[in-house]
VOPAGU-2260 file (C-alpha; in pm, 1 decimal, decimal comma):
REM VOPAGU-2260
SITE   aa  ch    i         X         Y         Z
SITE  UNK   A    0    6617,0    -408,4    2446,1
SITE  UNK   A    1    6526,7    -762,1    2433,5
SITE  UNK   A    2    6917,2    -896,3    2575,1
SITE  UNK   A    3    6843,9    -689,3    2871,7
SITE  UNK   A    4    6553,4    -873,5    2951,6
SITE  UNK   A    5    6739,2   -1176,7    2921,3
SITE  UNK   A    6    6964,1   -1107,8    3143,2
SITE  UNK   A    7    6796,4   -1014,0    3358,6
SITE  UNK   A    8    6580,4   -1291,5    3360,1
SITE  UNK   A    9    6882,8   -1523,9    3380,1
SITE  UNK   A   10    6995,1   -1366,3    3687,6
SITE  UNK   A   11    6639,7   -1392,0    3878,0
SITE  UNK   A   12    6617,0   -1756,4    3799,8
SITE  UNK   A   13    7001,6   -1760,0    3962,6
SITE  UNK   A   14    6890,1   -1630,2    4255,3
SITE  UNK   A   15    6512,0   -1779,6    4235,6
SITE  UNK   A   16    6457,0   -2156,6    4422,0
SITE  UNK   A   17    6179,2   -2299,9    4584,6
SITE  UNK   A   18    6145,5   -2511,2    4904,8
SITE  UNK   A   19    6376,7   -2807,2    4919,2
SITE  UNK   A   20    6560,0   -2706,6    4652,1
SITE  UNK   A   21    6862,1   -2471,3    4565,9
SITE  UNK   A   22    6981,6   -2175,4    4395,5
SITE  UNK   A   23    7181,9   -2154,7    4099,7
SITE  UNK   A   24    7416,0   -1897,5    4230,5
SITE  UNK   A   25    7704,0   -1971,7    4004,6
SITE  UNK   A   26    7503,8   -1894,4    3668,5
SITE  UNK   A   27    7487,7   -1531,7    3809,7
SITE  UNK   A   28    7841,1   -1524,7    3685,0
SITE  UNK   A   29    7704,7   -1547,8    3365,5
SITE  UNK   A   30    7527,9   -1263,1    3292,6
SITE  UNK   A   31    7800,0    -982,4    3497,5
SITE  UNK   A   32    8125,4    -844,5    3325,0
SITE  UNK   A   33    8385,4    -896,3    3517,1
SITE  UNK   A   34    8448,0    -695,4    3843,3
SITE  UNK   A   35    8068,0    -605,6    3801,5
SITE  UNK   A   36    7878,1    -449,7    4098,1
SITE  UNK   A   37    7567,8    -508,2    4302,6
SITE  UNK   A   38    7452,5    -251,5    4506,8
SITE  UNK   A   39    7148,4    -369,6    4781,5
SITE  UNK   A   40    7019,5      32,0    4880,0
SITE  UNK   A   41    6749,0     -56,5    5114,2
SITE  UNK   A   42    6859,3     106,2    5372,0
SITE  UNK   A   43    7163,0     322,7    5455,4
SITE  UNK   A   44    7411,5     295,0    5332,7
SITE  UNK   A   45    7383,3     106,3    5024,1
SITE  UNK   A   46    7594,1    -212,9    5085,4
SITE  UNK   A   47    7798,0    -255,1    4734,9
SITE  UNK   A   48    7910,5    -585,7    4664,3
SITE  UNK   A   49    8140,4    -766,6    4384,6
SITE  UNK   A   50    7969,8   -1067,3    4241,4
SITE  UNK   A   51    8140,8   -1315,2    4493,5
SITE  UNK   A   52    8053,0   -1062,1    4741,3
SITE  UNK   A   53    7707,7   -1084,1    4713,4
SITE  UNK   A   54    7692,0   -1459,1    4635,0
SITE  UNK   A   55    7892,6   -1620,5    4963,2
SITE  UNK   A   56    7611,0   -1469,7    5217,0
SITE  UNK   A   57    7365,0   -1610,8    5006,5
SITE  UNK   A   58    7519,7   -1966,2    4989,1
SITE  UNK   A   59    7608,4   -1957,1    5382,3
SITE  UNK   A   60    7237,1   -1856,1    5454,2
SITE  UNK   A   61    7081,0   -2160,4    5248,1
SITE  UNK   A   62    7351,8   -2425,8    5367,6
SITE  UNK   A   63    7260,6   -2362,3    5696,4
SITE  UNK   A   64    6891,9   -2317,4    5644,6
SITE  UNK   A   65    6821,5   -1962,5    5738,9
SITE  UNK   A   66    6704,1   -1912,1    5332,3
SITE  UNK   A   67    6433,0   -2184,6    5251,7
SITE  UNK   A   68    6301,7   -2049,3    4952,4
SITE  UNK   A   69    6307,2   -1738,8    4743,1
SITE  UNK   A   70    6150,9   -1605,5    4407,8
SITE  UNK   A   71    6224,4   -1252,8    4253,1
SITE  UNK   A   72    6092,2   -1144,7    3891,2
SITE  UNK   A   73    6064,4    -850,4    3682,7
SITE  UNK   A   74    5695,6    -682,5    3714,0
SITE  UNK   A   75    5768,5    -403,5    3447,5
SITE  UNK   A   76    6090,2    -243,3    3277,4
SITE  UNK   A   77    6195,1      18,3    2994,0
SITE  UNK   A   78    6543,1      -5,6    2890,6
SITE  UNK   A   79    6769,0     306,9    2702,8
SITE  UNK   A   80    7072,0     217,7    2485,3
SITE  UNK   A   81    7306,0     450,7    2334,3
SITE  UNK   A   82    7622,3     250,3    2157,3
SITE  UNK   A   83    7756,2      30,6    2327,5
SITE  UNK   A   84    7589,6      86,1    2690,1
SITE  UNK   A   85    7231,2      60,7    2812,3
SITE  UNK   A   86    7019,1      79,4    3102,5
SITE  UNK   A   87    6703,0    -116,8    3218,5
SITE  UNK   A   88    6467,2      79,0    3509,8
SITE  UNK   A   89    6301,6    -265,4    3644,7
SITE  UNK   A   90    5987,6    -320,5    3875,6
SITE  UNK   A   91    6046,1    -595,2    4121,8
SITE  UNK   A   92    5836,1    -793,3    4305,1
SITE  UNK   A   93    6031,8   -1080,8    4566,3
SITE  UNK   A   94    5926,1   -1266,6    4819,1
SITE  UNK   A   95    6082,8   -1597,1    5047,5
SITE  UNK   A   96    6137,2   -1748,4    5350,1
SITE  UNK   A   97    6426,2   -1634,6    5616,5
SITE  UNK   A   98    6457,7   -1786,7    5952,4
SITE  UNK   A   99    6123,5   -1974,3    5906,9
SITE  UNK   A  100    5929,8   -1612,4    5825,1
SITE  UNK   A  101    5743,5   -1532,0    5534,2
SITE  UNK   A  102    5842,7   -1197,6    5366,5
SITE  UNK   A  103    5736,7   -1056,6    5062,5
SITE  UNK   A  104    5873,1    -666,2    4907,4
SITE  UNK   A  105    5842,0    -473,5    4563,0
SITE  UNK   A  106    6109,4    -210,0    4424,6
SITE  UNK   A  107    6302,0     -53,8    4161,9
SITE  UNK   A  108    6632,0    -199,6    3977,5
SITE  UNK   A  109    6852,8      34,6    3811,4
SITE  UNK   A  110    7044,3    -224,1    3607,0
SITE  UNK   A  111    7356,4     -79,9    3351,6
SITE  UNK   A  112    7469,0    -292,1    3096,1
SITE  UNK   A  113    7780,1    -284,8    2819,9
SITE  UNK   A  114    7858,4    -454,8    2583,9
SITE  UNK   A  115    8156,9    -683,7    2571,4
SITE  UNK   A  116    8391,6    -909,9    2435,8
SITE  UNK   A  117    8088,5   -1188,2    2499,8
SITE  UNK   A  118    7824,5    -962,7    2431,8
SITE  UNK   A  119    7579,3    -761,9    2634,5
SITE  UNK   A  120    7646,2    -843,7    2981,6
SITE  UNK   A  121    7509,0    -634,9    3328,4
SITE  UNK   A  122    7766,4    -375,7    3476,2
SITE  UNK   A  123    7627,2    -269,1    3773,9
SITE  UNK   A  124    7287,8    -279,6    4005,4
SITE  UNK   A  125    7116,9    -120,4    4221,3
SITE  UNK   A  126    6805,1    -158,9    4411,6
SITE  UNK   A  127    6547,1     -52,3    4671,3
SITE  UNK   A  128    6213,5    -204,9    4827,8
SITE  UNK   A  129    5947,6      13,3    4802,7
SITE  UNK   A  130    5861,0     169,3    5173,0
């Protein structure tokens, strides 16, 4: 479903910044419900996290210049909807720079969506890197 993508999308440029610039946390607010989850999986256990939850470490890493840069994008997807929920199984391919090293990963996004009062908006997800 085409709104899925575009959410999606609208989250990775949130999260997405190059060198010397920074990232548009806020505007992941955006595209959640409210109370939304993300849940990081690589590794044990998964560490599940509200939406302020998983944007403060984010923030504290690039103010103090442990995150220079980061870009994460959608390499494939197929998305299911019945009613008034979906789901979008997404191919990921990231890669940055943490504590002045180069890293790079792929993985899988399981990403549920419902639709709301505003519209379609992302319930929950979860990810892995590939090993």
């Amino acid at each position: 479903m085409r709104e899925f993508e575009v959410l999606l999308a609208g989250f990775f440029r949130a999260v997405s910044f190059e060198a010397g610039t920074v990232p548009d946390y806020e505007a992941i607010r955006a595209v959640f419900a409210p109370r939304g989850l993300l849940i990081r999986a690589v590794g044990a256990p998964a560490e599940v996290s509200t939406v302020d939850e998983f944007i403060a470490p984010r923030v504290a890493q690039v103010r103090s210049g442990a995150l220079t840069a980061f870009a994460e994008s959608e390499i494939s997807g197929a998305s299911q909807v019945f009613g008034n929920v979906g789901q979008r199984w997404s191919r990921y391919d990231k890669r940055g720079v943490l504590d002045g090293a180069a890293f790079a990963a792929q993985g899988w996004i399981s990403t549920q969506f419902a639709r709301t009062g505003d519209g379609w908006r992302i319930t929950s997800m979860a990810w892995d890197d590939e090993r």
